[in-house]
Each structure stands twice: as C-alpha cells, then as structure tokens.
C-alpha positions as CSV (number, residue, x, y, z in Angstrom):
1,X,52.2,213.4,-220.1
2,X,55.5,212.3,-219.4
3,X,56.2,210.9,-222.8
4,X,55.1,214.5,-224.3
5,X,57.6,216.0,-221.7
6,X,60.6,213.7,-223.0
7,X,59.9,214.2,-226.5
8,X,60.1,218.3,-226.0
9,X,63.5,218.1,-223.6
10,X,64.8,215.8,-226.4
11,X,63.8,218.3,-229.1
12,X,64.7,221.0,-227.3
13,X,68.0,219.2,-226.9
14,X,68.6,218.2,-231.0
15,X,67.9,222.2,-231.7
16,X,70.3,223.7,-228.9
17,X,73.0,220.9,-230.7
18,X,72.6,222.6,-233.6
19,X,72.2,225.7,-232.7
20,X,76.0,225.4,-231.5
21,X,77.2,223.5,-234.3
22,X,76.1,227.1,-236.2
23,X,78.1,228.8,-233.8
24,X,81.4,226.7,-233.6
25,X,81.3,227.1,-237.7
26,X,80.8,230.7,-237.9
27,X,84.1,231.0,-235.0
28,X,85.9,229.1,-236.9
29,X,85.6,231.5,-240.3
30,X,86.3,234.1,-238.1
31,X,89.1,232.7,-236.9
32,X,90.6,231.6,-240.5
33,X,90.2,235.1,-241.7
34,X,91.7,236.8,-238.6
35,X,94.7,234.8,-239.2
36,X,95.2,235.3,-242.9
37,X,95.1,238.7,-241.8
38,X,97.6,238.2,-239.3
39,X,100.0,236.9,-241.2
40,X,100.0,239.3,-244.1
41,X,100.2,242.0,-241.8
42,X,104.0,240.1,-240.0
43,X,105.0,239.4,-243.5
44,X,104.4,243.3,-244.3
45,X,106.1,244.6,-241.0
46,X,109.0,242.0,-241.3
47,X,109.4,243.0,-245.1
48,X,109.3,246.4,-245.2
49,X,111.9,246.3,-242.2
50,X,114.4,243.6,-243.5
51,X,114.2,244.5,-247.1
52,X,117.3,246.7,-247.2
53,X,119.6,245.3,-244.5
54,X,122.2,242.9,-245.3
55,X,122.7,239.3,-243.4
56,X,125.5,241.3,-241.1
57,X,122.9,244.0,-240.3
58,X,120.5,240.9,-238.8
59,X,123.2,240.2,-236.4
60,X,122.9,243.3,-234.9
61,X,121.0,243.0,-231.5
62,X,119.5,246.7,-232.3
63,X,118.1,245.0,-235.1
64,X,116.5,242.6,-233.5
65,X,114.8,244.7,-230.9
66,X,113.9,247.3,-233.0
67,X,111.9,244.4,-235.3
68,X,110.4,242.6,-231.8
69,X,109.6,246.3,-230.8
70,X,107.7,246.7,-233.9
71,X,105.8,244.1,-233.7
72,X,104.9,244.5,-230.0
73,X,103.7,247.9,-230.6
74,X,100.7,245.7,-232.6
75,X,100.5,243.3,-229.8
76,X,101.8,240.5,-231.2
77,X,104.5,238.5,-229.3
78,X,107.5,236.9,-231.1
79,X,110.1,234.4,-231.4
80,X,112.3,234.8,-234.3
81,X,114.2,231.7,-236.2
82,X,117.8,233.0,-237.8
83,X,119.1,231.2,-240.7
84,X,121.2,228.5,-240.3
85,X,124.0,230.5,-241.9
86,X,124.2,233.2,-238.8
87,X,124.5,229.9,-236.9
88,X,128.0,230.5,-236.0
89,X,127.0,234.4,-234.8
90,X,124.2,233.5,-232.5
91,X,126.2,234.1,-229.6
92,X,126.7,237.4,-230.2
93,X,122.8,237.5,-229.2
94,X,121.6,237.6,-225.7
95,X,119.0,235.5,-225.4
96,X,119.8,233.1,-228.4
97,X,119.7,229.1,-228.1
98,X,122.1,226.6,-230.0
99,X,119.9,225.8,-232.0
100,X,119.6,229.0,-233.7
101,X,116.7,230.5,-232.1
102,X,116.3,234.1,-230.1
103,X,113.3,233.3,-227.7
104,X,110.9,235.8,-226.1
105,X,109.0,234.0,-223.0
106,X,109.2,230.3,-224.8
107,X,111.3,227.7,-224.2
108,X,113.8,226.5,-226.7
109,X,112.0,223.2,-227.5
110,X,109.0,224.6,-228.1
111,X,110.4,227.1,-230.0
112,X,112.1,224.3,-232.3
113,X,108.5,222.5,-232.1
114,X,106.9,225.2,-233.3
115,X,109.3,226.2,-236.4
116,X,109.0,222.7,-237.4
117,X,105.4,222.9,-237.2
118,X,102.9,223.6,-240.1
119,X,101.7,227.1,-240.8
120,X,98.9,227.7,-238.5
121,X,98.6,225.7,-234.9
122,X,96.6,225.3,-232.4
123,X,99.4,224.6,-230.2
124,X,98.6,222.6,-226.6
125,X,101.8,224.8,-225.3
126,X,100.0,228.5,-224.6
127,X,96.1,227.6,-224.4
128,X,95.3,231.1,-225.0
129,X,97.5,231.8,-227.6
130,X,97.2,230.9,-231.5
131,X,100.6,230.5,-233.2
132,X,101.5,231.1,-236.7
133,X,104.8,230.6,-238.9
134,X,105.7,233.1,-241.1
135,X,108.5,232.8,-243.9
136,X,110.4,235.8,-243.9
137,X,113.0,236.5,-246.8
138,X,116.3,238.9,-246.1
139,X,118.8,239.6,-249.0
140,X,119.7,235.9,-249.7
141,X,119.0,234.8,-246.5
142,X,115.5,232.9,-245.5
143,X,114.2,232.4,-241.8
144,X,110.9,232.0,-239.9
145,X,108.9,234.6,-237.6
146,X,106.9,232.6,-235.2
147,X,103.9,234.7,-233.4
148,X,101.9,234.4,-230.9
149,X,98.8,236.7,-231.2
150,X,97.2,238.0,-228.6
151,X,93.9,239.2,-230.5
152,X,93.6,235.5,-230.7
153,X,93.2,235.3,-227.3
154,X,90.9,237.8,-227.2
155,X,88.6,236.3,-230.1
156,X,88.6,233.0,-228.1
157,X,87.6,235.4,-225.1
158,X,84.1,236.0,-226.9
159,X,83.2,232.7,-227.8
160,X,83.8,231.4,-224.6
161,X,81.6,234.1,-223.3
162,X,79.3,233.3,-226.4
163,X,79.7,229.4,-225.5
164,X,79.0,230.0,-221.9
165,X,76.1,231.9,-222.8
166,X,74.7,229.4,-224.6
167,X,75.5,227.1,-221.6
168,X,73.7,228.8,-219.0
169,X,70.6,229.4,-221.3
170,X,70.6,226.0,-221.9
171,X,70.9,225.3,-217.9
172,X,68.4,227.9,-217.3
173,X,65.8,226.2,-220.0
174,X,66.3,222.7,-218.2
175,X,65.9,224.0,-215.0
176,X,62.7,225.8,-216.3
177,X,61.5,222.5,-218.0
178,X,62.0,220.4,-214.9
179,X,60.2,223.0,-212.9
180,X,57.2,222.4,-215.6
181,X,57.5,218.9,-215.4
182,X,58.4,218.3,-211.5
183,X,54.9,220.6,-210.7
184,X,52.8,218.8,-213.9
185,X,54.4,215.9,-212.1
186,X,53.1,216.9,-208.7
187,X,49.6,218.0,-210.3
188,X,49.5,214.5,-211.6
189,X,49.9,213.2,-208.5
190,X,47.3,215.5,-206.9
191,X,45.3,214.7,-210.2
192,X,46.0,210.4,-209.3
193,X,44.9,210.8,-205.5
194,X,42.1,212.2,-205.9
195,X,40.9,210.5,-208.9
196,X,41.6,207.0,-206.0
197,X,40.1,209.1,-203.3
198,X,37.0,209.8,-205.6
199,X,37.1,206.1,-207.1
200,X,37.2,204.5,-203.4
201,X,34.8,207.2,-202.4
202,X,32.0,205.7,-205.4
203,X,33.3,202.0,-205.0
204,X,32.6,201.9,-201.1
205,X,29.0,203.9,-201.9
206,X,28.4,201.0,-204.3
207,X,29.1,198.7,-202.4
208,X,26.7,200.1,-199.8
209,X,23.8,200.3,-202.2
210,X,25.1,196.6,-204.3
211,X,26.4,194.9,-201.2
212,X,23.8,192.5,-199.1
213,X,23.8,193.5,-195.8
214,X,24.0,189.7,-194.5
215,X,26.1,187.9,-196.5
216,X,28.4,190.5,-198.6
217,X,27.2,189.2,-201.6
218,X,26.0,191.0,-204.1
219,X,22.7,191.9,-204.4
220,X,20.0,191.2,-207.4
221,X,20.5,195.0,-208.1
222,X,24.1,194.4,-209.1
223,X,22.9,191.4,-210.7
224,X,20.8,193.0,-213.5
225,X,23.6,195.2,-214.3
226,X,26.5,192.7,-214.5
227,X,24.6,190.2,-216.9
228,X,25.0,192.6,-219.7
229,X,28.8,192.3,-219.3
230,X,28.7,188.9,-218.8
231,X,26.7,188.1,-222.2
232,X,27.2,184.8,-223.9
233,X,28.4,183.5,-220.6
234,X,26.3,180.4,-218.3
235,X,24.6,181.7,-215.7
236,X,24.5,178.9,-212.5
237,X,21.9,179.4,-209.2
238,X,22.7,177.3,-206.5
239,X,20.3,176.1,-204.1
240,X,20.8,175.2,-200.7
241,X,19.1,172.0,-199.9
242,X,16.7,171.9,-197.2
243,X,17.6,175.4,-195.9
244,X,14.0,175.7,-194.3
245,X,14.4,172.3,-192.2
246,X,17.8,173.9,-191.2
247,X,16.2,177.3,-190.3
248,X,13.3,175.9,-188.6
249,X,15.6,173.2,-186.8
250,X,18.5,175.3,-185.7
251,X,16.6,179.1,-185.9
252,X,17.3,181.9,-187.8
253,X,20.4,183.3,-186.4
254,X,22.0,180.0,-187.3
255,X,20.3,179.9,-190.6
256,X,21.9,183.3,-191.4
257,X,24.9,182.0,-190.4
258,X,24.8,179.3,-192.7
259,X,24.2,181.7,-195.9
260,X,27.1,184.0,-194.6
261,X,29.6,181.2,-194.9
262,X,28.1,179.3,-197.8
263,X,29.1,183.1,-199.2
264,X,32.3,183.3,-197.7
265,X,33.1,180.0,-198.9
266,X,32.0,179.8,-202.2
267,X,33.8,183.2,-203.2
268,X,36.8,181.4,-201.8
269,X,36.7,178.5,-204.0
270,X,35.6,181.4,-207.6
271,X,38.0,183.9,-206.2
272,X,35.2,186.1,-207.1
273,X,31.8,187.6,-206.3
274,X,28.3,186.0,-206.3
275,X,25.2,187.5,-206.0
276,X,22.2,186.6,-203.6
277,X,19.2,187.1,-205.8
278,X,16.8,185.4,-202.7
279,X,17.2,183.5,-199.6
280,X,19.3,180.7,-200.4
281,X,19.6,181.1,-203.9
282,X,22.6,182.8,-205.4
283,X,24.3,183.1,-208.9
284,X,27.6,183.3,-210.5
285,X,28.4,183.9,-214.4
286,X,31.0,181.1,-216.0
287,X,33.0,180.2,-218.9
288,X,33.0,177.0,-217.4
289,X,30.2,175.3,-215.2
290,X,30.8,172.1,-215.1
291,X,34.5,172.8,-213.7
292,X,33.1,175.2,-211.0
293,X,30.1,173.3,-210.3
294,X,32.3,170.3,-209.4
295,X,34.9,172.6,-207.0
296,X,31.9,173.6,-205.5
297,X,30.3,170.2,-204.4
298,X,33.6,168.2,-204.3
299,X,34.7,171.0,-201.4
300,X,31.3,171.2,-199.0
301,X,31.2,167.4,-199.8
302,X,35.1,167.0,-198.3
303,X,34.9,170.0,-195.5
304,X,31.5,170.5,-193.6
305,X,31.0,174.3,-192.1
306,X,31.3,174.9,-188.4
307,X,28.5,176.9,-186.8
308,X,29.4,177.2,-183.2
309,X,29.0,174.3,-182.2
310,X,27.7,172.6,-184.8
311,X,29.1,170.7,-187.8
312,X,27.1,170.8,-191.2
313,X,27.1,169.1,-194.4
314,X,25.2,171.1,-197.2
315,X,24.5,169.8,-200.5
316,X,23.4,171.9,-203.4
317,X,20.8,171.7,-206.4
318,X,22.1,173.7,-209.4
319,X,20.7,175.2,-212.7
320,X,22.3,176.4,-215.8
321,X,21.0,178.6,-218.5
322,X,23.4,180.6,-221.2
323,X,23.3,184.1,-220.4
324,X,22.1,185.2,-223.7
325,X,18.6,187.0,-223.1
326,X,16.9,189.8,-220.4
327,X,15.0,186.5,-218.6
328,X,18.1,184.4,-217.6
329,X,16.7,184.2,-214.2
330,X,13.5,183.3,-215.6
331,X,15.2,180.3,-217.1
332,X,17.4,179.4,-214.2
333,X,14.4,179.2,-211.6
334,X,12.7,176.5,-214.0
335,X,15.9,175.0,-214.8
336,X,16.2,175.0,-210.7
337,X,13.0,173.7,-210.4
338,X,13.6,171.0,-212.6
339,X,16.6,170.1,-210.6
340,X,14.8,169.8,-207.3
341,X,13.1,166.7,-209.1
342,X,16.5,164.7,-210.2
343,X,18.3,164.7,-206.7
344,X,21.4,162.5,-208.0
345,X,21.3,165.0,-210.9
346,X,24.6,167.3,-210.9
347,X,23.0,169.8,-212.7
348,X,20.1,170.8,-214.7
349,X,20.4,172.6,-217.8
350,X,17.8,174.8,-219.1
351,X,16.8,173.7,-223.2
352,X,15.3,177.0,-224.5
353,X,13.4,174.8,-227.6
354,X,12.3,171.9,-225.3
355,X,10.6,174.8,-222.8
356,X,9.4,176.9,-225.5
357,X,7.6,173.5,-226.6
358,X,6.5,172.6,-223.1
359,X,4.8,176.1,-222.9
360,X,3.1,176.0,-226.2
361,X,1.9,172.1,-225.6
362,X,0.3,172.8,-222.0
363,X,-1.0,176.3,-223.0
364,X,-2.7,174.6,-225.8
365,X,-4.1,171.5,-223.6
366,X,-5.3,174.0,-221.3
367,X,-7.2,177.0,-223.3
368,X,-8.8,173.3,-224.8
369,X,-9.5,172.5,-221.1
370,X,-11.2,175.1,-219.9
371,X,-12.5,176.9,-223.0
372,X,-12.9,174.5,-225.8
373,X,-13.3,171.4,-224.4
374,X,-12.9,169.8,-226.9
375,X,-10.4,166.5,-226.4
376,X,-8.5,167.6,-222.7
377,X,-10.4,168.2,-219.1
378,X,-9.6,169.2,-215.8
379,X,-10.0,166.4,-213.1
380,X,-9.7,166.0,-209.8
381,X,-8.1,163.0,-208.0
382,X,-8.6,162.2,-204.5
383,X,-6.2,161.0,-201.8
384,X,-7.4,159.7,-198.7
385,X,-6.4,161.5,-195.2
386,X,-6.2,158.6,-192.6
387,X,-7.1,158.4,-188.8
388,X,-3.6,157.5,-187.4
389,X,-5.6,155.4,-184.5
390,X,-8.7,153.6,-186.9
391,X,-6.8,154.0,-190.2
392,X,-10.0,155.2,-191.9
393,X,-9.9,158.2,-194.3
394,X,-11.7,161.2,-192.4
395,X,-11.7,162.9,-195.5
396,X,-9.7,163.5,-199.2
397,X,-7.5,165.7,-200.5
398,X,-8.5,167.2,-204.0
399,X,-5.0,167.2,-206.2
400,X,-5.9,168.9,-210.1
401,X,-5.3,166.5,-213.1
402,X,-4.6,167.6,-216.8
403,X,-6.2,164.7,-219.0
404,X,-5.5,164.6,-222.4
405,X,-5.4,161.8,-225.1
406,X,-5.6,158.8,-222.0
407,X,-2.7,160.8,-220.5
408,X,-2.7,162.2,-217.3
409,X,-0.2,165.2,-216.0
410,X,0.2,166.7,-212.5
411,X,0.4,170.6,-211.5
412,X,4.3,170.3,-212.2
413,X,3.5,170.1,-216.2
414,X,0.6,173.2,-216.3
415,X,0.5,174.8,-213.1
416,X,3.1,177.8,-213.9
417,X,2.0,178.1,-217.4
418,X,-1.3,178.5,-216.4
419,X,-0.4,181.7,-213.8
420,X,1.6,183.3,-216.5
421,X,-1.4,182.6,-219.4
422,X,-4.2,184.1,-216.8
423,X,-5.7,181.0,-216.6
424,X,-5.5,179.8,-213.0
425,X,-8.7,181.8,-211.9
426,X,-10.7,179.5,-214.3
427,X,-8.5,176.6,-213.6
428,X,-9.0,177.1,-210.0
429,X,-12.9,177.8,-210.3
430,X,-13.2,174.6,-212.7
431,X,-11.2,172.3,-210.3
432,X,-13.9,173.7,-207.1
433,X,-16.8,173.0,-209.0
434,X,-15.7,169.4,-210.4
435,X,-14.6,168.3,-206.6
436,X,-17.3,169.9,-204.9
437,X,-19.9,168.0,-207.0
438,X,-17.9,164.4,-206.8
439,X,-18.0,165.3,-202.6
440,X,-21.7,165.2,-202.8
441,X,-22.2,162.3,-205.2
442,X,-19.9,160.5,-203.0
443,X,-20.4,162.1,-199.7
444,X,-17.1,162.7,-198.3
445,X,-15.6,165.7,-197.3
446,X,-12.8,167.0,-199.2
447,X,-9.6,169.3,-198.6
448,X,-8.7,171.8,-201.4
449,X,-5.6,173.6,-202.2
450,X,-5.7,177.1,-202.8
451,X,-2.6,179.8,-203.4
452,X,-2.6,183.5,-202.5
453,X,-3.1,184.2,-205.9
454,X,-6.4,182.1,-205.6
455,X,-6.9,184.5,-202.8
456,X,-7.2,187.5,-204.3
457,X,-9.6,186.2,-207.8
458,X,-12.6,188.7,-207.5
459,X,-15.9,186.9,-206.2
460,X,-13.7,184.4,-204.5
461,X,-15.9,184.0,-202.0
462,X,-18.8,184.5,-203.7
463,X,-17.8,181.7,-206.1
464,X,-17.1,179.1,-202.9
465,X,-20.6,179.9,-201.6
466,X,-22.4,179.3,-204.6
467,X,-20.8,175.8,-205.0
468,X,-21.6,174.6,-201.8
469,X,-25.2,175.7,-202.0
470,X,-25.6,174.7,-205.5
471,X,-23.8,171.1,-204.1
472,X,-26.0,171.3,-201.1
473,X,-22.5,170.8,-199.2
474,X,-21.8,172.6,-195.8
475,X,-19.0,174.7,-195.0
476,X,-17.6,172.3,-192.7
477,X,-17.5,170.0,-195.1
478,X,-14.9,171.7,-197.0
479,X,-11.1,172.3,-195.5
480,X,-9.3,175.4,-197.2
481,X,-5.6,174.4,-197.7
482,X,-3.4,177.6,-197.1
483,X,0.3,177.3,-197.9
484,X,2.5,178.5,-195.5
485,X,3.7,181.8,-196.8
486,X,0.4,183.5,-196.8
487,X,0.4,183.1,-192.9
488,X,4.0,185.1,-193.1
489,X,3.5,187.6,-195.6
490,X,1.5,191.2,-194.8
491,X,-1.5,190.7,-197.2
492,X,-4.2,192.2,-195.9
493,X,-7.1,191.1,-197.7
494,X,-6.1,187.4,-197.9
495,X,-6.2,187.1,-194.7
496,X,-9.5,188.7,-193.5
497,X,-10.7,186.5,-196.7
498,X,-9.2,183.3,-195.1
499,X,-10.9,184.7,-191.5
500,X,-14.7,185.2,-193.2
501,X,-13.9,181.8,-194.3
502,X,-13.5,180.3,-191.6
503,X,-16.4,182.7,-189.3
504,X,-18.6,180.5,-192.3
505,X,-17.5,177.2,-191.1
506,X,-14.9,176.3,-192.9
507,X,-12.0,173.9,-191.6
508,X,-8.5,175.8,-192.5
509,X,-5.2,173.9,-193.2
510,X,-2.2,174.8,-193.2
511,X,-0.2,173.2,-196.0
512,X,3.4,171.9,-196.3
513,X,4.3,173.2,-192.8
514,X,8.0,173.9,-192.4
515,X,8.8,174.8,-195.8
516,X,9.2,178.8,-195.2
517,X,9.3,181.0,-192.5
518,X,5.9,180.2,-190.2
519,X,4.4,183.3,-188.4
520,X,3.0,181.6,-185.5
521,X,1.2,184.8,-184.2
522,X,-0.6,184.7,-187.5
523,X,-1.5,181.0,-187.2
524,X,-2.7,180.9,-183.5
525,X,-5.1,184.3,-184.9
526,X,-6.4,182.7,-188.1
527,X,-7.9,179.7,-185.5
528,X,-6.0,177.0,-187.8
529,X,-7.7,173.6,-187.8
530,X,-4.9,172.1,-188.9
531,X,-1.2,171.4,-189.8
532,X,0.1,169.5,-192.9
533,X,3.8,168.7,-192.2
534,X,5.5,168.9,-195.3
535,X,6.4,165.7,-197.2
536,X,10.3,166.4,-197.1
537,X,10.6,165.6,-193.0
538,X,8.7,162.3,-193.6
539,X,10.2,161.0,-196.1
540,X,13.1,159.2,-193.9
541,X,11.8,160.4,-190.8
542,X,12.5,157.0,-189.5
543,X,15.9,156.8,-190.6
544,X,17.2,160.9,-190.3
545,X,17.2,161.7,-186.4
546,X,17.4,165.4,-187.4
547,X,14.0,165.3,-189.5
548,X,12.3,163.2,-186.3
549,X,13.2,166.1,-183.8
550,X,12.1,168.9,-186.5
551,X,8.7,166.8,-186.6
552,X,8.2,166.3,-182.7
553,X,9.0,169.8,-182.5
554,X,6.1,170.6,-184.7
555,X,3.8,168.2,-183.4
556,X,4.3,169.6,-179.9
557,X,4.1,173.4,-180.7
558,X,0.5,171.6,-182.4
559,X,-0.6,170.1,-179.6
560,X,0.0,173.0,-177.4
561,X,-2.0,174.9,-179.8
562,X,-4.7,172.7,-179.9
563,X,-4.3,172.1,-183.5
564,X,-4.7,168.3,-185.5
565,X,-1.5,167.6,-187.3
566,X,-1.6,165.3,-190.6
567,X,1.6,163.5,-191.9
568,X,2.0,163.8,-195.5
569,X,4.0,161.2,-197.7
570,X,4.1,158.6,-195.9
571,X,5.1,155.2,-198.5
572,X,5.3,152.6,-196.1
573,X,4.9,150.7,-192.5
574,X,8.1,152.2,-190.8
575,X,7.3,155.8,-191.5
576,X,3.7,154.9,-190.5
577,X,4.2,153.4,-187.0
578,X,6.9,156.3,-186.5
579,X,4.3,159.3,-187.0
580,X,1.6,157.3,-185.2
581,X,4.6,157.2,-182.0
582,X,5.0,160.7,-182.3
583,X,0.9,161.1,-181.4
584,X,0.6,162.8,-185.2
585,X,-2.9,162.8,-185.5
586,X,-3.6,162.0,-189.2
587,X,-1.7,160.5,-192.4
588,X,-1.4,160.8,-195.9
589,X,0.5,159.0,-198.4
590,X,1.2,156.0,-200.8
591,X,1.3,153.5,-197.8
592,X,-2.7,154.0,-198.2
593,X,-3.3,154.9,-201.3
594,X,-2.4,156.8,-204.6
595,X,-4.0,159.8,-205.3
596,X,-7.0,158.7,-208.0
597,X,-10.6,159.4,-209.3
598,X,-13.9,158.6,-208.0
C-alpha cells in the first residue's frame, strides 16, 4: 500500500512539473509578442512626433513633455537618452543628468545601465517592470527611448495569479493525498491490530487444544499435523529411563514433576518445542540427531534436576527413524524398543529393509507354526519358581519359544508380529495346550502369561476349561499371570473374566509389578495370589539402595495384603540372600536355572 501511494504522489508530482513547464512557455510567447508590440507602437509615437522637428526643436523642454505626455497617456513610463551632440544643451533641461540623460523616477546609473543594455531586459532594478530600448531617429540626430511598461506589469500580474493557482491546487491535492494516505494508513493500522488481536486470539486457542495440560508440550494432536512439515527430517522419541521405579518410589506428584522439567529443560537446550506423544515418551523433528542427541545427554549427564528436595540424575533411551512416511511413530516405538535392549547404545536407528525383512521372516515362521507345520513349532520352556526358605521349585513358569531350523527365538522376535498378523489367539491357544499337556506328563504346576488381548479372545474361558479337563489338570494347578496394566485400566469384561477365573480355582499373578501405574483397589478386589516384582528392581538390588527401598516397599504393602511375593531375575548368590533378607517369599532367575524344555 504505501509503495502504490508513493508511486501516485510521485506521478502526480512529474505531471504537475509539466503541467507548468506548459505554462511558463506559453507566458513567455506572450510575453515576446506583447513586447514586439510594444516597441513598434514607441517607435510609431516617437516617429510620427519627431519626424518634422529639427535638433533645436528637441531642446525645447515643451518638447519633451509633450512627447513624455504622449506616451503616458498609453501608460508607458519613460526615460529618454539625447544625443551626444545636445550634450552641451542639457542643462537647459530640468531634470537632465551629465551624462546626457532626462530621467523620469530612475536614477542616473540605471538609466546609463539600461541605455547600454540590450534591447529587451528583464531588469533586477523595477521587479514589476519590463524595460525595453528603443532607437529613435530625429533629422540627423539618433538617440534612445527607454520604457518601462506598465502592461508588463500587469501580464506578470496574471501568471502570478495563474502560478499561484497552480500552487495552491497543487497544495490542496497533497493535502488531499496525505489525508488518503494518513486514514489508509490508520485503516492499516486498524487492519494490523486486529489481524494480531485475531492471530493471538487463534494462537492462544491452539495452544489450549495442542498444549498438554502437564508439561506444555505439545500434544500428539499437534504431532500428526507438524510431521507433514517436517518431511524428510529424523524424527527422535526419548525415553525416560525407569520413570515407573521413580513414580512408584517418589509418587506421582513428583513423577509429574519430573516430566514438567525434563520439558522445560529439553526445550531449553532445542530452543524449540517437543511434543509428549505418551507418559514419558516425547519427540522432536531434526536436521541433525546425533548433535542434539548428544546436548541432550551430555547436559542431564553434567546438571541433575532438583525436585524439592531431591536431586535426580535421568538418563535417556532414544530412537531415530527418517520422517518420511504416515507410521514414523510406528517406527520409532520399535526403534525405541530396540533401544531398551542395548543400554550403552546412544541411539537406535530404525532400518526400514532390515524390519520389513524381520516381519516377513517371523510372519512366515509363524503361519508355518501354527498352520502348516511343516519345519517351525511353538514350544514352551519352563523356568523354575523357587521356595526362598527350601530352594525347591513350587512350580514353573511357561515362557513361548519359536523353533525353527535348530534355532530357537524368544517373544521379542515374533510376539508383535504376531498381534498385528491376528495370530496371537492361535499362538496363545497353541502355547496353553502344549504347556498344559507337558504339566501333566510331568506333574508340576505351571504359571502362564496371558495379555489383555488374550483376555478378550472369544471362548477364552471355554478354551482354558477344556484343557484342563482334557489334561485331567485342576484349576489350582494353573496360575494366570496378569500384567500390571489390566489391574489399572477400566476394562470391564477382563476383569470379571480374571474374577470367574479365579471363583474356578485358579491362582492369579500379578506380573512385572512396578512397571506402570498399580491400582491397588483393583488388586486387593481381584483376591491376587500373587506378586511378581519386576526384573528391573532386582537386577542390582544389592548394589542400588533406591531399587532395595522400592522392593521392601512392595514386599510390605504384600505382606499387609496377605499376598506371596516372587523375585524375578535373580543371576546370582548376592541378589539371592538380599531378597530372601527382605522375607520375599519366592524367586526366579538364572541363579537356578535357565528357562528350558522338559
């Protein structure tokens, strides 16, 4: 707008230049031809008077007012040059100069300035007046009229007026313009504030519905819109490692505390947004990861995060996938989950050929599994669940096996691929039927593993029942393994299944305890048997004073709830004698045995 403004003042401008240029020429042609005029009209008067009078009758001062007279009577105003000649005679003239000049209302050197001056002249001396010098011939005798005309004046007169015209026109169109511009200037402004009014209005609205409401990240919503802006950049979730211990250690108010300043922090070290797409997992687009993912760890590494009181070191597992398809997150939670098995691994990053391959190997083994079976099986292996006090297994847990070709692979290789293939209701039924009849040929009782999804397979039940009989096996011969978030999550129908369960006789379990968020309501109504601490506070519970308390903690709550508690992975003497200590009922782990078929 403002450049279109300039361009028409400065056109306006060029056309008004112009415009008097026009003018100025056309005065000036006027001006020429009144002058012309002028002159031939003296020469005529001074002629037609002089032409019969001799050099004595020009002395005579009747003379000379009678010509000055004439000449007034048309309005033009005179000073008349005599001849050299009459020089000696000029004082016989009132009024005449020595230097042979009879003045009328001039001075005598600008008299002698004008006679010596070219024909016409704009003379500096009268302003108003034009001047012109007119020979004049008498007898023998030769001598100048010079006139000032006052028509001249009066032509200047009207092109001032003309000029001043122009002027104010020209001052009236520049006012009008700046009026124009100063209220399109003003709209503009009017236009700008509310356009930022509007904008800050939407942005803060946006915020509201993109914004998470506990950390000021933004949310997965914001997420699926931003990756198509963010094409052919890397992707990177970060994990917070053991966030669960910290939650169930510290609570949740702390815990939400930590994922606030992880935020806070982590934004500070991008200088940019990242998005929470679940608990402790977030996400940021990159040009460069490795760069980033090394501020990121080289500054939690350097400067712990005060919560209150307390003082916390977190650590990170991150995943990497090129943002280049609709199922990046897809690809970073098995990239992440890939990562959680190299700990001293920086980073994982996803391989789209080496998982495409993956997926079509294990899909293959396992339709050959189940269906065909042909060359690969399902088999269970068996780890032994120890009596802390007589160190003799009680009973074993049933972990599935993929066997093909001699090799064997663990639910980490097939698991997934069978949920997203529709396979695990047949996997799952295969792997009950398998263990159930190896319980009976060996007679042992056994403790099986089953998801939510497991759950909710039609004839569930149904299915269990019929193995049992068919085994001649009793219910309490069989513990159900539950994980965790079933007892926290509101689904219905799992849990009056895992109640009919156990009103058959069934022994429940409650598997890899402290992982997520425990509802203990839930636990004390499903009448849990048992409590499987998970692996993770084990590990180096002898060594990690923070995993010993989470443990006793557990065990106590346990105890108090008349429930048995098992210790799982436990490798060795140390972590042994440290869960026995702690009055943990049970163990399970390496230190007895491997996990292996009957």
């Amino acid at each position: 707008m403002k450049k279109n403004l300039l361009f028409l003042g400065a056109l306006y401008f060029i056309l008004f230049m112009f415009f008097l240029l026009i003018v100025n020429s056309y005065g000036n042609e006027m001006r020429k031809s009144y002058l012309y005029n002028l002159k031939m009209e003296i020469s005529t008067v001074f002629n037609e008077q002089l032409k019969n009078l001799n050099p004595k009758e020009l002395n005579s001062k009747k003379t000379i007012k009678h010509l000055i007279s004439s000449l007034e009577k048309q309005r033009i105003y005179t000073a008349i040059a005599i001849p050299t000649k009459l020089k000696n005679k000029q004082s016989k003239f009132q009024g005449v100069s020595k230097n042979g000049l009879i003045i009328l209302n001039i001075s005598s050197d600008i008299a002698l300035n004008l006679l010596n001056s070219p024909e016409i002249i704009n003379t500096n001396y009268y302003k108003d007046f034009f001047v012109i010098k007119v020979p004049i011939k008498a007898s023998t005798a030769t001598f100048y009229i010079i006139a000032f005309a006052k028509d001249i004046f009066n032509l200047n007169t009207k092109e001032k007026i003309l000029n001043i015209l122009m002027i104010a026109l020209a001052i009236i169109f520049f006012y009008v313009f700046y009026i124009i511009y100063k209220i399109l200037s003003e709209n503009k402004n009017m236009i700008d504030d509310l356009k930022e009014s509007v904008t800050k209005e939407i942005k803060q609205n946006l915020d509201l519905l993109y914004l998470d409401s506990l950390t000021g990240a933004y949310k997965k919503s914001r997420f699926d819109i931003d990756k198509l802006r963010y094409k052919n950049y890397y992707a990177v979730m970060m994990n917070i490692k053991n966030f669960s211990q910290l939650n169930t250690f510290y609570g949740f108010k702390t815990g939400d505390k930590i994922l606030k300043e992880t935020v806070k922090t982590v934004e500070k070290i991008l200088n940019r947004k990242i998005y929470r797409i679940h608990a402790d997992e977030f996400v940021f687009f990159t040009k460069d990861y490795e760069k980033e993912i090394s501020m990121i760890t080289n500054y939690f590494k350097t400067y712990p995060i005060k919560i209150d009181s307390l003082i916390i070191r977190l650590t990170f597992t991150f995943s990497v996938v090129k943002n280049e398809s609709e199922d990046v997150l897809r690809k970073l939670s098995i990239a992440q989950k890939e990562a959680k098995k190299h700990i001293f691994k920086k980073y994982v990053l996803y391989q789209e050929q080496n998982q495409n391959n993956n997926f079509i190997k294990f899909n293959t083994i396992l339709y050959d599994a189940l269906y065909l079976k042909q060359k690969a099986q399902i088999i269970p292996f068996f780890q032994p669940i120890v009596d802390n006090i007589t160190q003799k297994p009680i009973k074993y847990e049933v972990l599935a096996r993929l066997k093909d070709n001699e090799k064997i692979y663990s639910p980490f290789f097939f698991l997934d691929i069978a949920k997203s293939s529709g396979f695990l209701p047949d996997l799952t039924k295969e792997i009950i039927d398998k263990s159930f009849k190896k319980a009976k040929e060996q007679n042992i009782d056994i403790s099986i593993n089953i998801t939510d999804e497991d759950l909710l397979i039609e004839n569930f039940e149904e299915h269990l029942l019929s193995c049992l009989k068919e085994c001649g096996l009793k219910p309490n011969n069989i513990t159900i393994e539950i994980l965790e978030n079933i007892t926290s999550k509101d689904t219905t129908k799992s849990i009056e299944l895992i109640k009919s369960l156990k009103d058959k006789g069934f022994i429940i379990a409650i598997d890899d305890f402290g992982v997520e968020y425990s509802n203990f309501e839930r636990i004390s109504d499903l009448d849990v048997d048992f409590i499987k601490i998970d692996g993770k506070y084990i590990k180096d519970i002898h060594t990690n004073p923070k995993n010993y308390q989470i443990v006793k903690a557990i065990t106590e709550f346990a105890h108090a709830m008349d429930i048995k508690v098992i210790a799982e992975y436990v490798e060795n003497k140390e972590i042994f004698e440290t869960v026995k200590n702690l009055n943990i009922h049970y163990s399970q782990g390496y230190y007895f045995s491997l996990p292996k078929e009957m």
